[in-house]
N, CA, C and O atoms as CSV, one atom per row, in Angstrom:
chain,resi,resn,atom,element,x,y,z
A,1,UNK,N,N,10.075,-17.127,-3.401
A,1,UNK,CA,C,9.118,-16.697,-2.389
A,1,UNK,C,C,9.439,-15.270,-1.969
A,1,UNK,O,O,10.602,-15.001,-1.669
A,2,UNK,N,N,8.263,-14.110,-1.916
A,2,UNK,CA,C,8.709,-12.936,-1.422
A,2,UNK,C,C,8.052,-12.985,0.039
A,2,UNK,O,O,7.017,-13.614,0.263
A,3,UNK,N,N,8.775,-12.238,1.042
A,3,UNK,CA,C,8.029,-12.006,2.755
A,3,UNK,C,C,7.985,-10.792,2.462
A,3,UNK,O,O,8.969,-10.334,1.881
A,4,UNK,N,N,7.037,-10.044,2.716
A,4,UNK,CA,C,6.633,-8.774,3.018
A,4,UNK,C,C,5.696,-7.847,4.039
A,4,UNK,O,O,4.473,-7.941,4.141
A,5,UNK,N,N,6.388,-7.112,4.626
A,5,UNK,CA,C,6.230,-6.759,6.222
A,5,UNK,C,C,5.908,-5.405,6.565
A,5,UNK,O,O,6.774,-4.552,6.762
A,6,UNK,N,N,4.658,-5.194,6.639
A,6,UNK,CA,C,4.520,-3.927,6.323
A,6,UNK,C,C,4.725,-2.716,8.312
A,6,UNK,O,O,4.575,-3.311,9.379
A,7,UNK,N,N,4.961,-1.598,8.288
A,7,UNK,CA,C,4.884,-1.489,9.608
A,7,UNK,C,C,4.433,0.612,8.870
A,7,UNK,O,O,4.463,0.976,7.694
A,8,UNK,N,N,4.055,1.557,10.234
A,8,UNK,CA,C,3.596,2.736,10.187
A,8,UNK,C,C,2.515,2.955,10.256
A,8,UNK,O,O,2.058,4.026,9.857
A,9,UNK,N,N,1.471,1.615,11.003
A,9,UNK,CA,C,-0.083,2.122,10.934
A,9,UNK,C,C,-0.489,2.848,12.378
A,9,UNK,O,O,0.399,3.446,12.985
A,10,UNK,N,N,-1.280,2.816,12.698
A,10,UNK,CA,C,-1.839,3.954,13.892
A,10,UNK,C,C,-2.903,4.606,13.871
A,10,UNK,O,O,-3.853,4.208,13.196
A,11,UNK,N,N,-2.967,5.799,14.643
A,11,UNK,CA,C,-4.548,6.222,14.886
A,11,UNK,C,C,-4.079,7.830,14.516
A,11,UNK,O,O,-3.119,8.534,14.830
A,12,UNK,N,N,-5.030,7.969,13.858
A,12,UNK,CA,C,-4.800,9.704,13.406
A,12,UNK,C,C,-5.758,10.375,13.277
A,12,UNK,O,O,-6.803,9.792,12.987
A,13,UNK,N,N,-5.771,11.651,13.418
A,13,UNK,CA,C,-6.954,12.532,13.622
A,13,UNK,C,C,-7.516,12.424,12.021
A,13,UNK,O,O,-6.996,11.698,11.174
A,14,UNK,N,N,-8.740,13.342,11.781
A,14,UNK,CA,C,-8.790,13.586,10.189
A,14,UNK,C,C,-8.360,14.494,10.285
A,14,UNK,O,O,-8.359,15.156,11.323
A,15,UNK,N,N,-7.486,15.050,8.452
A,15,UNK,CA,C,-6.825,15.834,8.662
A,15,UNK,C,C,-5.211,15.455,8.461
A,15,UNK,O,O,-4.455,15.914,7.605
A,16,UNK,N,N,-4.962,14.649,9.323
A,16,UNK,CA,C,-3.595,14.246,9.475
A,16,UNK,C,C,-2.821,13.116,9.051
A,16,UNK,O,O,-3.468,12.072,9.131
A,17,UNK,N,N,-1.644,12.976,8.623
A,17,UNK,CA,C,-0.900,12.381,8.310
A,17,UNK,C,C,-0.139,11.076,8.480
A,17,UNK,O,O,0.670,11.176,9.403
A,18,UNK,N,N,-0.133,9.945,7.923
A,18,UNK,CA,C,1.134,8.543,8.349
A,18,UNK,C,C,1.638,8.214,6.961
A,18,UNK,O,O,1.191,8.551,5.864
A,19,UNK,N,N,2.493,7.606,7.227
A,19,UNK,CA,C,3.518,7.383,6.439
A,19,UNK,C,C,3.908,5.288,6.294
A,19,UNK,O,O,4.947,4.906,6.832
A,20,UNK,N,N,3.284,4.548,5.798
A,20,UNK,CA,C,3.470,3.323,5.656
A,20,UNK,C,C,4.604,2.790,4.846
A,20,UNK,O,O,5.048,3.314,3.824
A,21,UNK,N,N,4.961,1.864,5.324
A,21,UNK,CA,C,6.239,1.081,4.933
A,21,UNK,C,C,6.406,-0.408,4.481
A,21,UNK,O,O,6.263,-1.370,5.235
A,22,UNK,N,N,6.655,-0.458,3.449
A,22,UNK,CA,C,6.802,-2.152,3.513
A,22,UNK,C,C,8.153,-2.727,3.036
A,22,UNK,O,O,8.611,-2.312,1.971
A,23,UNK,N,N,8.795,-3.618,3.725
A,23,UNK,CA,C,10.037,-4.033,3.549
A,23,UNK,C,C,9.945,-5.441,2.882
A,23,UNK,O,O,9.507,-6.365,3.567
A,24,UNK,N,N,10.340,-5.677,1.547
A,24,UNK,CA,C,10.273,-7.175,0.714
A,24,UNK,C,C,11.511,-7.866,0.872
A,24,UNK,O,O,12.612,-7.382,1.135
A,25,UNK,N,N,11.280,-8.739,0.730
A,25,UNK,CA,C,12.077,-9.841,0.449
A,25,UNK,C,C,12.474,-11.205,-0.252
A,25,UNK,O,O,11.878,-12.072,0.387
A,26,UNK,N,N,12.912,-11.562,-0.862
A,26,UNK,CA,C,13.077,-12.342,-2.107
A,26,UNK,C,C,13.180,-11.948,-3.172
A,26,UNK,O,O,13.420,-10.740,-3.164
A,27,UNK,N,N,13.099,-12.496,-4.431
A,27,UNK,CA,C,13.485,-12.456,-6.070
A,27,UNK,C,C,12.730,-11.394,-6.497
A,27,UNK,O,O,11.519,-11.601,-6.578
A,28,UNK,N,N,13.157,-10.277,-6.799
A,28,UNK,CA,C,13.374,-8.856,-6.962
A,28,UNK,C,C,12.269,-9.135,-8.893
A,28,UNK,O,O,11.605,-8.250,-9.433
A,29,UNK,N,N,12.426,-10.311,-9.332
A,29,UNK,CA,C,12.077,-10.358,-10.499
A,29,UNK,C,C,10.208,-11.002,-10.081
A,29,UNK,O,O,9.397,-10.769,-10.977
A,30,UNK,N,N,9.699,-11.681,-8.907
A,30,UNK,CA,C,8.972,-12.191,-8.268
A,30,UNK,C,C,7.653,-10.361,-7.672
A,30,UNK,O,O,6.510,-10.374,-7.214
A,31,UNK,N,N,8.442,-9.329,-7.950
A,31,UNK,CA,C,7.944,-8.317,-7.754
A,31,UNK,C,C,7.863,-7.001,-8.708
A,31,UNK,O,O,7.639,-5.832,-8.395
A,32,UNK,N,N,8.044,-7.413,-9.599
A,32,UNK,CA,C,8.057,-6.278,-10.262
A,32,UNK,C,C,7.045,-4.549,-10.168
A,32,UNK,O,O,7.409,-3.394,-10.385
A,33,UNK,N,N,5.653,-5.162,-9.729
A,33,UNK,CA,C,4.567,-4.240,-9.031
A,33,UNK,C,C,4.286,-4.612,-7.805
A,33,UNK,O,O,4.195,-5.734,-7.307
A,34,UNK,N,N,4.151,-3.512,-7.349
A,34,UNK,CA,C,4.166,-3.380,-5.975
A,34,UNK,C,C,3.453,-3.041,-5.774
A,34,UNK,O,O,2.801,-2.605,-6.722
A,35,UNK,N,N,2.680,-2.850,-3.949
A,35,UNK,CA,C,2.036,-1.308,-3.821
A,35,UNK,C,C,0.717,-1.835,-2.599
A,35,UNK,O,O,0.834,-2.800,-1.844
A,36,UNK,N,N,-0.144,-1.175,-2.655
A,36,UNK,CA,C,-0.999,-1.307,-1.276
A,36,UNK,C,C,-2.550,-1.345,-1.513
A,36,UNK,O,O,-3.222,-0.509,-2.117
A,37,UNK,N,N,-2.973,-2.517,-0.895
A,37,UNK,CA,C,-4.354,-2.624,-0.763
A,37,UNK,C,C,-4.912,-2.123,0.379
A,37,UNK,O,O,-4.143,-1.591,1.179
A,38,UNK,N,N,-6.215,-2.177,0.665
A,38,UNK,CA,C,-6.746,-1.953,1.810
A,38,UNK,C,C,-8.706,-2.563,2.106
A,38,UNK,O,O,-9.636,-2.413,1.314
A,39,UNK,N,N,-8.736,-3.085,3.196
A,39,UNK,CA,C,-10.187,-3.418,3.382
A,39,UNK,C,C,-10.413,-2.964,4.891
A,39,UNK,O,O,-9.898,-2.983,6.009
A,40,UNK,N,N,-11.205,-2.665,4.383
A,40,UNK,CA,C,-12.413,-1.998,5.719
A,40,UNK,C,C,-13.570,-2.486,6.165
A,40,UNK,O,O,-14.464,-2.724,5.352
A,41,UNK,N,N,-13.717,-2.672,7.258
A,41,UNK,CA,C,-15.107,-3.016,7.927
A,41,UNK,C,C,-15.991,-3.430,6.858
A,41,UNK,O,O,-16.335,-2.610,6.006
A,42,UNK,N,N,-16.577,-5.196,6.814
A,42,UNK,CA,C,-17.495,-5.123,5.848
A,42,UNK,C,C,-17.323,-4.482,4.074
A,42,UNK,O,O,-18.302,-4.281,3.355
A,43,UNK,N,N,-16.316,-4.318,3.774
A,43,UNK,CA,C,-15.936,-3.701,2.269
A,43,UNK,C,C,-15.282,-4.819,2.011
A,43,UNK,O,O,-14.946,-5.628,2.876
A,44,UNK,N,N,-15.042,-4.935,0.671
A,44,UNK,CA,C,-14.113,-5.455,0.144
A,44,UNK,C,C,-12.970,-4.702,0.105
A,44,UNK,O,O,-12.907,-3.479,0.237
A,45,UNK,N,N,-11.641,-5.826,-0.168
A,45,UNK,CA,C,-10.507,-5.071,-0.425
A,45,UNK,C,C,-10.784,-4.287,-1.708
A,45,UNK,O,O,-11.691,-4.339,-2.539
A,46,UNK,N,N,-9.709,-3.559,-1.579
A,46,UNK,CA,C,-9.357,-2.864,-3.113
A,46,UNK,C,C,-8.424,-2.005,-3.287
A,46,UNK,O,O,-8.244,-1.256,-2.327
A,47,UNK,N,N,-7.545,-1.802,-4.489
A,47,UNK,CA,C,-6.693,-1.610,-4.481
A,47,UNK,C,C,-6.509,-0.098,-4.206
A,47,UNK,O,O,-7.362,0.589,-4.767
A,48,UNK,N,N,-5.385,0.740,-3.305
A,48,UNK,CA,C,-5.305,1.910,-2.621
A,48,UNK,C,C,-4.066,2.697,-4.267
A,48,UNK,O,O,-4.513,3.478,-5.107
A,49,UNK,N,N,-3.036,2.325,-4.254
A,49,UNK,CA,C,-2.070,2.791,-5.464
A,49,UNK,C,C,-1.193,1.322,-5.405
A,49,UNK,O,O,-1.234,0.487,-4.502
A,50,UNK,N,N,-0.360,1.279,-6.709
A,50,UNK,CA,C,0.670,0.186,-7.027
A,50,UNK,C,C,1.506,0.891,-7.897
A,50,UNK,O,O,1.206,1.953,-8.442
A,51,UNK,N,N,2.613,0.253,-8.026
A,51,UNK,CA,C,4.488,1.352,-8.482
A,51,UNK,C,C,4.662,0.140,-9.440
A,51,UNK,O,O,4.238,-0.980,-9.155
A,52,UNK,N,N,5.282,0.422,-10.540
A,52,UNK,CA,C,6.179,-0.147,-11.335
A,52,UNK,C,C,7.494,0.380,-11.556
A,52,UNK,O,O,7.708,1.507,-11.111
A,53,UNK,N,N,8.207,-0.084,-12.021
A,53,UNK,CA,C,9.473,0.894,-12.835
A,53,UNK,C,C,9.458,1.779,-13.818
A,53,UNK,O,O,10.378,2.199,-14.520
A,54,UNK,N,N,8.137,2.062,-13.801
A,54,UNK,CA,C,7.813,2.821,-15.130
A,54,UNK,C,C,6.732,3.673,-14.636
A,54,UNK,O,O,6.917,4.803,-15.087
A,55,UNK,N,N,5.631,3.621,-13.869
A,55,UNK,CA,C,4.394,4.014,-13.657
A,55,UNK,C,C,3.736,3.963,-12.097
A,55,UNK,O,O,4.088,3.293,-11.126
A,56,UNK,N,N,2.880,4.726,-12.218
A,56,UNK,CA,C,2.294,4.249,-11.025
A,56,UNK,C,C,0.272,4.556,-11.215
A,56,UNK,O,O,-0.362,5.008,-12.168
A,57,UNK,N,N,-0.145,4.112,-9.979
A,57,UNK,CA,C,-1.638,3.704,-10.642
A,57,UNK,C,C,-2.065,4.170,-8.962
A,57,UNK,O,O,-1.303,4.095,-7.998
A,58,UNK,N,N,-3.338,4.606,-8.949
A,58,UNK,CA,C,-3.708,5.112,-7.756
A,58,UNK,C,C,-5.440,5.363,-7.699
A,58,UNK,O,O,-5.959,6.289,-8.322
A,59,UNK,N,N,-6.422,4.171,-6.661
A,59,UNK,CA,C,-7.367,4.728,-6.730
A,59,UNK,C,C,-8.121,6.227,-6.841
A,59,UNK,O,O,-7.612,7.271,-6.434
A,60,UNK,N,N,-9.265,6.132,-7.393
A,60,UNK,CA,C,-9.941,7.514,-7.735
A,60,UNK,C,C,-10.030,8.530,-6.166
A,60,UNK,O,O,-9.846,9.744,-6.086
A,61,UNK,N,N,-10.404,7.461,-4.918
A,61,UNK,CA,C,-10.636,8.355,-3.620
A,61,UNK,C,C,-9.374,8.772,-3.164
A,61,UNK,O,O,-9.699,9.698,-2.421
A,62,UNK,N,N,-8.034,8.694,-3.113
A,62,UNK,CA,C,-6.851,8.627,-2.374
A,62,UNK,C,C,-6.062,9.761,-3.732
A,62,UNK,O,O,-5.100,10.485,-3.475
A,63,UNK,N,N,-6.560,9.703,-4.787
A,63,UNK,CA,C,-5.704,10.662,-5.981
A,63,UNK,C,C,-5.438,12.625,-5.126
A,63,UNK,O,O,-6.200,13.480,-4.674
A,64,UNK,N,N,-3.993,12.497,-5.313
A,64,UNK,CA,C,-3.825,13.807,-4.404
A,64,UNK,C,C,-3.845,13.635,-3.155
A,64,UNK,O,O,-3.531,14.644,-2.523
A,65,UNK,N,N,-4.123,12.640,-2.487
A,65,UNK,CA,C,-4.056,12.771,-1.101
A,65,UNK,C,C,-3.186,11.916,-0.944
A,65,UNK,O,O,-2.389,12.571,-0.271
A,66,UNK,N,N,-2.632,10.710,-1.088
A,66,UNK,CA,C,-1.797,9.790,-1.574
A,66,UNK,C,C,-0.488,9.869,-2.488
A,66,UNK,O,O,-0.362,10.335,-3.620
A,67,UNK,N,N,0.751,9.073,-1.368
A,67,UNK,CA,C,1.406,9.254,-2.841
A,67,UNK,C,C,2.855,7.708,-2.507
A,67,UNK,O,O,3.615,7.586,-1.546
A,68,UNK,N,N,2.703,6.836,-3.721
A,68,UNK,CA,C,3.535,5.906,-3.377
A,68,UNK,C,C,4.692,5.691,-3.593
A,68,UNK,O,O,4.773,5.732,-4.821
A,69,UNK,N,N,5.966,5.418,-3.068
A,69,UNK,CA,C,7.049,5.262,-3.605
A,69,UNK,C,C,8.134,4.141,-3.659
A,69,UNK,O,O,8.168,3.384,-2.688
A,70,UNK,N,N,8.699,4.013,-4.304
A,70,UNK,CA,C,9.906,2.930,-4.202
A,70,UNK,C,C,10.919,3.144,-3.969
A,70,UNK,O,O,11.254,4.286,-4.285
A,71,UNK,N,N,12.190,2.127,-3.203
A,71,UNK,CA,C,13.265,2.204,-3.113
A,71,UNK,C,C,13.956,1.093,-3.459
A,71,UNK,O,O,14.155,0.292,-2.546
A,72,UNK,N,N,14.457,0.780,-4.745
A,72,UNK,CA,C,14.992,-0.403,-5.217
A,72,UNK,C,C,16.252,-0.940,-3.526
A,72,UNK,O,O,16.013,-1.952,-2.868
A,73,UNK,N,N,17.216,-0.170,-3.268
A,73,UNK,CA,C,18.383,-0.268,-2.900
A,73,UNK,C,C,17.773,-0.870,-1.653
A,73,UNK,O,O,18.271,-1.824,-1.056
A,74,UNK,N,N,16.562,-0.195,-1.269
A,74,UNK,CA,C,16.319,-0.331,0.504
A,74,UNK,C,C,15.489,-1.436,0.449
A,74,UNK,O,O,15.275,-1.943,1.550
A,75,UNK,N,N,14.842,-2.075,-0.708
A,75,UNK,CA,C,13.366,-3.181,-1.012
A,75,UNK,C,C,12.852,-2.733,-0.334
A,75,UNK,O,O,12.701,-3.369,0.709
A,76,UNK,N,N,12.165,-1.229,-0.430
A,76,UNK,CA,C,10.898,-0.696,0.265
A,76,UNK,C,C,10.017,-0.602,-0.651
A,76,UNK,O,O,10.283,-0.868,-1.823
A,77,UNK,N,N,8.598,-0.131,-0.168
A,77,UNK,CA,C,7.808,0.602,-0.631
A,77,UNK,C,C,6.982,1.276,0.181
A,77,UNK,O,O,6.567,0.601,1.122
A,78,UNK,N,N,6.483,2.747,0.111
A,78,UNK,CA,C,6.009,3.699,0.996
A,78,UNK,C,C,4.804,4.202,0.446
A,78,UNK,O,O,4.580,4.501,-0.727
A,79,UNK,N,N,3.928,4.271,1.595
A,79,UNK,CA,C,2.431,4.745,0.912
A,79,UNK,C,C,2.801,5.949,2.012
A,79,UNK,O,O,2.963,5.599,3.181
A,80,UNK,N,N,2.977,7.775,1.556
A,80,UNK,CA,C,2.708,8.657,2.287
A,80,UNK,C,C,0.976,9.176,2.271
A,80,UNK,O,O,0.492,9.432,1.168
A,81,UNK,N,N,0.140,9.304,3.463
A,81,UNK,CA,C,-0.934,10.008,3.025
A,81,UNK,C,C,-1.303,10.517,3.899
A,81,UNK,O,O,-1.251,10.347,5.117
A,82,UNK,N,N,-1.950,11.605,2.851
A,82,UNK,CA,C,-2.125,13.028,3.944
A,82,UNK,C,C,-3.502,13.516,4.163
A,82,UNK,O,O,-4.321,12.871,3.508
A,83,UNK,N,N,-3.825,14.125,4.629
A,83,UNK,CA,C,-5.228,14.534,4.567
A,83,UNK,C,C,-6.135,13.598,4.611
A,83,UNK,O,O,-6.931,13.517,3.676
A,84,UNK,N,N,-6.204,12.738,5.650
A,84,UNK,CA,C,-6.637,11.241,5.950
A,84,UNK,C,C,-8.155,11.823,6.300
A,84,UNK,O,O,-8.510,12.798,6.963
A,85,UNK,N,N,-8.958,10.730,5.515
A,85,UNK,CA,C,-10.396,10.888,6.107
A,85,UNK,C,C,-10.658,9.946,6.911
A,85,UNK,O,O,-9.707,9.165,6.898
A,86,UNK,N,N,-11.645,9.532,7.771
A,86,UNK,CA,C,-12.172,8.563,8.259
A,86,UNK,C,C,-13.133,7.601,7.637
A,86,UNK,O,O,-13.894,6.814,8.201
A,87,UNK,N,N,-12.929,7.843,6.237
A,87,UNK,CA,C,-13.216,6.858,5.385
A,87,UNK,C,C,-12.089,5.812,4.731
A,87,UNK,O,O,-12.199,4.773,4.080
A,88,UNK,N,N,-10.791,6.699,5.288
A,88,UNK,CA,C,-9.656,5.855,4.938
A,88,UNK,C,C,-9.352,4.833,5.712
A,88,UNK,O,O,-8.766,3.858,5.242
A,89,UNK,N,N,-9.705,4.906,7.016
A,89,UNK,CA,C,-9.763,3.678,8.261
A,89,UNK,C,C,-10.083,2.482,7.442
A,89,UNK,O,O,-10.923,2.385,6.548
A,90,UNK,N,N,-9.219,1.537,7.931
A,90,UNK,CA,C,-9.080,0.394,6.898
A,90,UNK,C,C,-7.838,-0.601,7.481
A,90,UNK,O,O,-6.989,-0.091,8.212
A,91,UNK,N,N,-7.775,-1.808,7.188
A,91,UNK,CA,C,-6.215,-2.624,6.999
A,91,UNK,C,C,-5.662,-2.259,6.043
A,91,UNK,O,O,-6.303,-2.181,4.995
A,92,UNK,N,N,-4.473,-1.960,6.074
A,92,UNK,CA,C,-4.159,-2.409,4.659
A,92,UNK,C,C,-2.872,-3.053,4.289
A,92,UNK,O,O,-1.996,-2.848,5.129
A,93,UNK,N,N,-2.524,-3.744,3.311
A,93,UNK,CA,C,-1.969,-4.442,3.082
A,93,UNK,C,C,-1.051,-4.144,1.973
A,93,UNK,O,O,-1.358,-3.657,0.885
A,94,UNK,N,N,0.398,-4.584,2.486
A,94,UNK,CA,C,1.266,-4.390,1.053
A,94,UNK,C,C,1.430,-5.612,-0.037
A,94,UNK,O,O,1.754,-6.710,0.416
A,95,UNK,N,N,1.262,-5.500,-1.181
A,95,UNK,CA,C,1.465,-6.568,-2.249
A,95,UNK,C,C,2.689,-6.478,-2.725
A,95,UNK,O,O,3.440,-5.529,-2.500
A,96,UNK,N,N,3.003,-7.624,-3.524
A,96,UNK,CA,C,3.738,-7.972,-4.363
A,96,UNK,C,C,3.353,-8.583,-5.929
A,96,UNK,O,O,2.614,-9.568,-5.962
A,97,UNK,N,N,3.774,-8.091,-7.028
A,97,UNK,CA,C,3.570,-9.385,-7.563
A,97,UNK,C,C,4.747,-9.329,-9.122
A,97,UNK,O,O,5.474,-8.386,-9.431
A,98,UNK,N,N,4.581,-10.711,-9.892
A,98,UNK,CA,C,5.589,-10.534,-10.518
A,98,UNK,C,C,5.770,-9.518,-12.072
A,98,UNK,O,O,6.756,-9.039,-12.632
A,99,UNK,N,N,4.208,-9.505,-12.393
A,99,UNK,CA,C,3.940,-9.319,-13.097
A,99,UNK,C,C,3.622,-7.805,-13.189
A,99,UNK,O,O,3.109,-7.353,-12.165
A,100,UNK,N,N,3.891,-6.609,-14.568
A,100,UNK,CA,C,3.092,-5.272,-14.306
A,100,UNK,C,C,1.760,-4.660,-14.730
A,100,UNK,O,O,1.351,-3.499,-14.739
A,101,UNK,N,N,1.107,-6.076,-15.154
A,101,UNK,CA,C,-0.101,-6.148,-15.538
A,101,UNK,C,C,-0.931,-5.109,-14.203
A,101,UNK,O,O,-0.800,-5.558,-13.064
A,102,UNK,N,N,-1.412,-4.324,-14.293
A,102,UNK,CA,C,-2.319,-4.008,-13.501
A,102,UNK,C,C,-3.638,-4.630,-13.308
A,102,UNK,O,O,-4.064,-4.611,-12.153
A,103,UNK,N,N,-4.397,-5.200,-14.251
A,103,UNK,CA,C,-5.047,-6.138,-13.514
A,103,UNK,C,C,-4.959,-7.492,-13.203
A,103,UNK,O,O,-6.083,-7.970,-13.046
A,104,UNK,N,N,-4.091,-8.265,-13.059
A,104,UNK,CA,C,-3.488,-9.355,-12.452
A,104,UNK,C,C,-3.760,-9.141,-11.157
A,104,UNK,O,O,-3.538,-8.049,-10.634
A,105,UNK,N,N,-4.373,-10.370,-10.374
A,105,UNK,CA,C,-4.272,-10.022,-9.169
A,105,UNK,C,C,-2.908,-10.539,-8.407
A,105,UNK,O,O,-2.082,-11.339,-8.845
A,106,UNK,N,N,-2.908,-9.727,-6.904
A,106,UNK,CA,C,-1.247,-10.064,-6.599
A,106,UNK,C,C,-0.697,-11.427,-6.023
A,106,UNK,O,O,-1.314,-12.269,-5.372
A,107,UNK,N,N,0.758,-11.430,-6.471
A,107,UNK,CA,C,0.747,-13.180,-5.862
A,107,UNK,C,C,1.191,-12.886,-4.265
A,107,UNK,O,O,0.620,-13.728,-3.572
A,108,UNK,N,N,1.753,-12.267,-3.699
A,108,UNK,CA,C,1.801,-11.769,-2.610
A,108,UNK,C,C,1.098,-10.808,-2.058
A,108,UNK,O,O,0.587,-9.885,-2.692
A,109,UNK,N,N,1.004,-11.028,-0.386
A,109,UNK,CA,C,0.451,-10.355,0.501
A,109,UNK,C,C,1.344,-10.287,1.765
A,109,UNK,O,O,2.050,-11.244,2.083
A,110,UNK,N,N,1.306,-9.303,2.375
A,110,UNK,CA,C,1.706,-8.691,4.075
A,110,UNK,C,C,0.239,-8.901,4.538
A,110,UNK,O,O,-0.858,-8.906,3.980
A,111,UNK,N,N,0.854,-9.130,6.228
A,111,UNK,CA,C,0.416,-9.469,7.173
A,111,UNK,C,C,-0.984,-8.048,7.811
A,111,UNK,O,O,-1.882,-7.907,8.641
A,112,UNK,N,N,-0.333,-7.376,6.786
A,112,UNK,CA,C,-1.919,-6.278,7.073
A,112,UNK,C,C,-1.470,-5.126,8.400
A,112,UNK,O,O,-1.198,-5.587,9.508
A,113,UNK,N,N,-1.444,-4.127,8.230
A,113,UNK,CA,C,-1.240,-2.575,8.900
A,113,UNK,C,C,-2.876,-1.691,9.506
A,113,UNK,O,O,-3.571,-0.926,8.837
A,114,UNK,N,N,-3.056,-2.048,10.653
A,114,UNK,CA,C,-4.392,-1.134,10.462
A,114,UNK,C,C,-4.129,0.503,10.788
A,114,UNK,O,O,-3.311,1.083,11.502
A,115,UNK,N,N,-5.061,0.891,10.042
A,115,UNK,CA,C,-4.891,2.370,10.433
A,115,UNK,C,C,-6.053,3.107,10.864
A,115,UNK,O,O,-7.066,2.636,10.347
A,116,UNK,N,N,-6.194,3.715,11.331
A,116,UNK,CA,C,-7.451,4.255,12.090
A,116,UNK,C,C,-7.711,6.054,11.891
A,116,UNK,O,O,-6.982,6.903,12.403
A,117,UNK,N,N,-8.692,6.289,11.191
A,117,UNK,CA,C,-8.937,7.698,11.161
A,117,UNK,C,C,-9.876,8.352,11.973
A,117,UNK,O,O,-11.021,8.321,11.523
A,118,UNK,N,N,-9.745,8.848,12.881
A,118,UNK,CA,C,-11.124,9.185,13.998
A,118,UNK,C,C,-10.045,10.341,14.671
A,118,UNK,O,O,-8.830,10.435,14.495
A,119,UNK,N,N,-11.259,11.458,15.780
A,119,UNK,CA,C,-11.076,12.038,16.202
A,119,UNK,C,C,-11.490,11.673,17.550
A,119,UNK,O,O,-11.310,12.455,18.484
């Protein structure tokens, strides 16, 4: 079983910057891809970027403005993004899963981070 806990959401101007966090837990082999969804008002989820040990994958709207990372030692994973629109306002959510299939969907989910882009 992985728990995963995501924390760094908030309210930000457009323009400006947060920094998301997610801390895992459990069988390290149970996660091999990682990384962050997000749904918004009436949208479906969909996937924001996801990390492997090898790669990483990053929707078309967030490319360059976005950037995800891992920390084996710390069982993190970090979504930095910058230049936030108010189209980025959204939950979002950190995954897990075991597999590095990118389209597999994930076997884990966090409890969801909202973030808010408005002025």
């Amino acid at each position: 079983q992985v728990q995963l806990v995501e924390s760094g959401g908030g309210l930000v101007q457009p323009g400006g910057s947060l920094r998301l966090s997610c801390t895992a837990s459990g069988s390290i082999f149970s996660r091999r891809r990682m990384g962050w969804y997000r749904q918004a008002p009436g949208k479906e989820r969909e996937l924001v970027a996801a990390i492997t040990s090898s790669s990483t994958k990053y929707a078309d709207s967030v490319k360059g403005r976005f950037t995800i990372s891992r920390d084996y030692a710390k069982n993190t994973v970090a979504l930095q993004m910058n230049s936030l629109k108010p189209e980025d306002t959204a939950v979002y959510y950190c995954i897990a899963a075991a597999t590095t299939d990118w389209s597999t969907a994930p076997d884990y989910w966090g409890q969801g981070t909202q973030v808010i882009v408005s002025s």
